[in-house]
C-alpha positions as protocol buffer text, in pm:
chain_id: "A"
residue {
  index: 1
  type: UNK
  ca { x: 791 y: -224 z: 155 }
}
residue {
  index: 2
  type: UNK
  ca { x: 865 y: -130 z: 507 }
}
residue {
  index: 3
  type: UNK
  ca { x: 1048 y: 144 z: 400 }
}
residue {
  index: 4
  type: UNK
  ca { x: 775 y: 305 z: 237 }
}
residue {
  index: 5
  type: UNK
  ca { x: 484 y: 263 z: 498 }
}
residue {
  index: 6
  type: UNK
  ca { x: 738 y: 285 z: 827 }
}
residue {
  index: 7
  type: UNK
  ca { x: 1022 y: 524 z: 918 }
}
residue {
  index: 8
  type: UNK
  ca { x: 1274 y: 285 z: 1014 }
}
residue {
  index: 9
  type: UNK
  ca { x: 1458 y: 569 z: 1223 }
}
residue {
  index: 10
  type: UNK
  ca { x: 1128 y: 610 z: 1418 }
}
residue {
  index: 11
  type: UNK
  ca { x: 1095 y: 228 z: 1432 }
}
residue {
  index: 12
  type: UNK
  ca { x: 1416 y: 178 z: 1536 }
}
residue {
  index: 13
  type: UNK
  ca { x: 1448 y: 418 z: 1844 }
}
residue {
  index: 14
  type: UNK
  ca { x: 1139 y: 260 z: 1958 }
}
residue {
  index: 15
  type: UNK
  ca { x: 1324 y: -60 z: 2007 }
}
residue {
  index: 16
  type: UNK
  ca { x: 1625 y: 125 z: 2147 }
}
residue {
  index: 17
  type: UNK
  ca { x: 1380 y: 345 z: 2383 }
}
residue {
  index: 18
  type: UNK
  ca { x: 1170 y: 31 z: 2535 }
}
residue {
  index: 19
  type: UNK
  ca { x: 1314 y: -293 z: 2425 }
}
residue {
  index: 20
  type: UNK
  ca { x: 1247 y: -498 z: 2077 }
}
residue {
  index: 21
  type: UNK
  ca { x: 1096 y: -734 z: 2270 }
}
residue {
  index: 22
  type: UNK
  ca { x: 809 y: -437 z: 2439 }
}
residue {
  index: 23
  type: UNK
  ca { x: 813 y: -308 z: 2092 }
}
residue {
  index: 24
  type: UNK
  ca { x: 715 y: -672 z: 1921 }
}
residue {
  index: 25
  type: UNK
  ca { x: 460 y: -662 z: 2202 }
}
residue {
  index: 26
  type: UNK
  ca { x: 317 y: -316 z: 2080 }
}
residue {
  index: 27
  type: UNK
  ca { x: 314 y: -414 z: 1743 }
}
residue {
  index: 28
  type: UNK
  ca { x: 117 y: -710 z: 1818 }
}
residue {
  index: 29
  type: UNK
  ca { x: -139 y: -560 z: 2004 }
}
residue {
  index: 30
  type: UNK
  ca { x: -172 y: -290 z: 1685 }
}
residue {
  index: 31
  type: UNK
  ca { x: -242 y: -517 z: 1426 }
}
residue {
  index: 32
  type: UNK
  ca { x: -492 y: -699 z: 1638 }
}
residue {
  index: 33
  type: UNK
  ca { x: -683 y: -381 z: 1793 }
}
residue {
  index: 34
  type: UNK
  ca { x: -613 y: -185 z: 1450 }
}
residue {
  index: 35
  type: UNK
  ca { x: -873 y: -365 z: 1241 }
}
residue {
  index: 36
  type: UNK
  ca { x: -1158 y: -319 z: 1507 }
}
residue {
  index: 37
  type: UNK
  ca { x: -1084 y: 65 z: 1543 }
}
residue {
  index: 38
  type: UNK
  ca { x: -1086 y: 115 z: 1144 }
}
residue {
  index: 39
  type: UNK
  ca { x: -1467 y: -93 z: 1218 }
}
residue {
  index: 40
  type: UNK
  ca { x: -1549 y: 178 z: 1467 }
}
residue {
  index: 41
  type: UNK
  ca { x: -1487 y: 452 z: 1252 }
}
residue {
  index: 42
  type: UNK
  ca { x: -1698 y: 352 z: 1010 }
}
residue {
  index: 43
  type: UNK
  ca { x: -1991 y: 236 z: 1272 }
}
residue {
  index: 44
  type: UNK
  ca { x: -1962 y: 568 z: 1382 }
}
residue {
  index: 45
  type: UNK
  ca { x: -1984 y: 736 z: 1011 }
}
residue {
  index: 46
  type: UNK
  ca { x: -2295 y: 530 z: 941 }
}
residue {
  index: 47
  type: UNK
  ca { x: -2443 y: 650 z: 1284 }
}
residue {
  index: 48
  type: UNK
  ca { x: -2369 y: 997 z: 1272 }
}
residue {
  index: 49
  type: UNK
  ca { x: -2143 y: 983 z: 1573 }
}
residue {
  index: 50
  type: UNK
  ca { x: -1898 y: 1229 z: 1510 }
}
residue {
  index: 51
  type: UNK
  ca { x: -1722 y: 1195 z: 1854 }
}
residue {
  index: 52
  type: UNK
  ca { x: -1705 y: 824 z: 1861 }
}
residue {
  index: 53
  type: UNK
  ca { x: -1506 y: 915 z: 1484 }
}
residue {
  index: 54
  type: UNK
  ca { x: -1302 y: 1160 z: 1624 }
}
residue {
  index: 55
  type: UNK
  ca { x: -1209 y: 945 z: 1872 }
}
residue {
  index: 56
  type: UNK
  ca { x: -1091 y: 623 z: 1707 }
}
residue {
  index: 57
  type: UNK
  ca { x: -929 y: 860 z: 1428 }
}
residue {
  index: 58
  type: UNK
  ca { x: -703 y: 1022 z: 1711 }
}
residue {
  index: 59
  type: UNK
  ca { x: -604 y: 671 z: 1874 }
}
residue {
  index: 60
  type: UNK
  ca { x: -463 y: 484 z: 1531 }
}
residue {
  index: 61
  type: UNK
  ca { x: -325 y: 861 z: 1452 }
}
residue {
  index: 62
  type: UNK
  ca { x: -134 y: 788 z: 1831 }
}
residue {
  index: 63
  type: UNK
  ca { x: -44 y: 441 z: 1766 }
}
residue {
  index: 64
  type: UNK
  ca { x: 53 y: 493 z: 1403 }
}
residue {
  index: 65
  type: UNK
  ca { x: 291 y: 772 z: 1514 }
}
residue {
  index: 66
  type: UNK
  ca { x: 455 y: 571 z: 1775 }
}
residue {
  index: 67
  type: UNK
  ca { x: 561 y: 337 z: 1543 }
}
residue {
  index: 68
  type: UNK
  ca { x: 648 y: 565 z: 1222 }
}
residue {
  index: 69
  type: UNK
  ca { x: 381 y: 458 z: 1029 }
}
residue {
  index: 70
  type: UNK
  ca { x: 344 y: 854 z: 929 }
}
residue {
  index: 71
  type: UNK
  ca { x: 173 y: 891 z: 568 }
}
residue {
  index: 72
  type: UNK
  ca { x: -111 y: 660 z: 798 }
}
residue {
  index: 73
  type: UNK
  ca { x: -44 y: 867 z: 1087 }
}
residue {
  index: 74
  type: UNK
  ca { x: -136 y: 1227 z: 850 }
}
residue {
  index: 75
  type: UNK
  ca { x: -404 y: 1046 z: 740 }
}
residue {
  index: 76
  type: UNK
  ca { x: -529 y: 973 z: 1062 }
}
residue {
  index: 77
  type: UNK
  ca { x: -502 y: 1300 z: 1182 }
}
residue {
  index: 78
  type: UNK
  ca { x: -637 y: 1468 z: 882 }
}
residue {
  index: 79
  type: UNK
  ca { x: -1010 y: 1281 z: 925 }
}
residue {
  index: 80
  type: UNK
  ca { x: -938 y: 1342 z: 1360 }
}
residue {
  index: 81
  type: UNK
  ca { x: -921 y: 1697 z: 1242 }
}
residue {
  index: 82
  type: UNK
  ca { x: -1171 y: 1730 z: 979 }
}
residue {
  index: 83
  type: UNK
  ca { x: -1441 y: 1554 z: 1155 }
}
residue {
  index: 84
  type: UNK
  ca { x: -1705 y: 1337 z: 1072 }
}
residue {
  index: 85
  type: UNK
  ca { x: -1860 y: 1619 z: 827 }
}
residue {
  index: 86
  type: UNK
  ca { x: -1585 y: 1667 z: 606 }
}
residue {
  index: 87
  type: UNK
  ca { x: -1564 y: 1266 z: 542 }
}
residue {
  index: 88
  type: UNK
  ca { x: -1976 y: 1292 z: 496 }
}
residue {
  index: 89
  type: UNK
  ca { x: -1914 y: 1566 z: 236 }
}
residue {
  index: 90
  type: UNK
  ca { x: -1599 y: 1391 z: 57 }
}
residue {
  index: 91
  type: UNK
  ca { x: -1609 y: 1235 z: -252 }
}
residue {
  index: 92
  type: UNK
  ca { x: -1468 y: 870 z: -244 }
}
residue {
  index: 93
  type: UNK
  ca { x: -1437 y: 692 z: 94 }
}
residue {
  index: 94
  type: UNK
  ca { x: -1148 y: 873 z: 319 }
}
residue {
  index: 95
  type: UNK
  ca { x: -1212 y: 547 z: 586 }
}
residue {
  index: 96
  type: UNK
  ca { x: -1126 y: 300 z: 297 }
}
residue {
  index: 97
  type: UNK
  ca { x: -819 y: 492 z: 189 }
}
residue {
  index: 98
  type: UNK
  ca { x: -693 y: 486 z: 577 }
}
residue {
  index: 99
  type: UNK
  ca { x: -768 y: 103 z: 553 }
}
residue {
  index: 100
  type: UNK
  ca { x: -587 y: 46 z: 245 }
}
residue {
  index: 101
  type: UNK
  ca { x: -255 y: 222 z: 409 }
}
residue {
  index: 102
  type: UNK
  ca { x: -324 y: 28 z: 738 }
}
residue {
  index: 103
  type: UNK
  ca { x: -314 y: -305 z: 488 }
}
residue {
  index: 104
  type: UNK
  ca { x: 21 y: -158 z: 410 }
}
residue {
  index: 105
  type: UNK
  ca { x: 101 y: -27 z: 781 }
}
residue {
  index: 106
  type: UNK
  ca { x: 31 y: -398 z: 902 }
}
residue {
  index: 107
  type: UNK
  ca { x: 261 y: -592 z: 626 }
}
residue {
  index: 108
  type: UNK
  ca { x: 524 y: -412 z: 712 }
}
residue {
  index: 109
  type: UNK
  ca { x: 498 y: -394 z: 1062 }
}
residue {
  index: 110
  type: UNK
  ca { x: 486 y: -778 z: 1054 }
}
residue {
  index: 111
  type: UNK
  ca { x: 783 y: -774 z: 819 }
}
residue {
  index: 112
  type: UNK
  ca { x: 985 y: -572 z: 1080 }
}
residue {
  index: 113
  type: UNK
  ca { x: 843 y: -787 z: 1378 }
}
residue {
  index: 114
  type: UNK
  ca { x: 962 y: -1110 z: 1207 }
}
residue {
  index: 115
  type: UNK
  ca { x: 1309 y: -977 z: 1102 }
}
């Protein structure tokens, strides 16, 4: 699984870069800020806030990226870039998608963390 949802050469120089132990730090502080900035995306698509929605899709773009979590990362950065009208005009539910590949993001994040 972690394969799939993290690069594991991005991962990796991470903890070569700054230290597994900063790195289990970062991840830690992802999963548990992660799930409130997903919240604030879609607080901000039900208010009309399009800057507030930029804004939270750039930071879990930035953290996603860190970490090689890229197919969230794109995704991320596709709704920063697209703004809040695009994801008004889209059919389906582009915040639920991003939330279903953070569900992945997380798992194996905490698979890696654990190892």
């Amino acid at each position: 699984m972690s394969g799939e949802a993290i690069d594991l050469a991005t991962f990796r120089e991470l903890q070569e870069t700054t230290g597994a132990e900063f790195v289990t730090e970062l991840v830690d502080t992802f999963l548990e800020e992660a799930p409130g900035i997903l919240e604030e995306m879609r607080s901000a698509r039900a208010a009309g806030d399009a800057v507030r929605f930029k804004r939270a899709a750039h930071s879990l773009k930035s953290n996603a990226n860190t970490f090689g979590a890229l197919a969230f990362g794109a995704k991320a950065r596709e709704l920063e870039m697209g703004g809040l009208a695009r994801v008004l005009e889209a059919t389906g539910d582009p915040v639920s998608e991003l939330s279903a590949e953070y569900a992945r993001v997380a798992a194996a994040l905490t698979e890696l963390r654990n190892a």
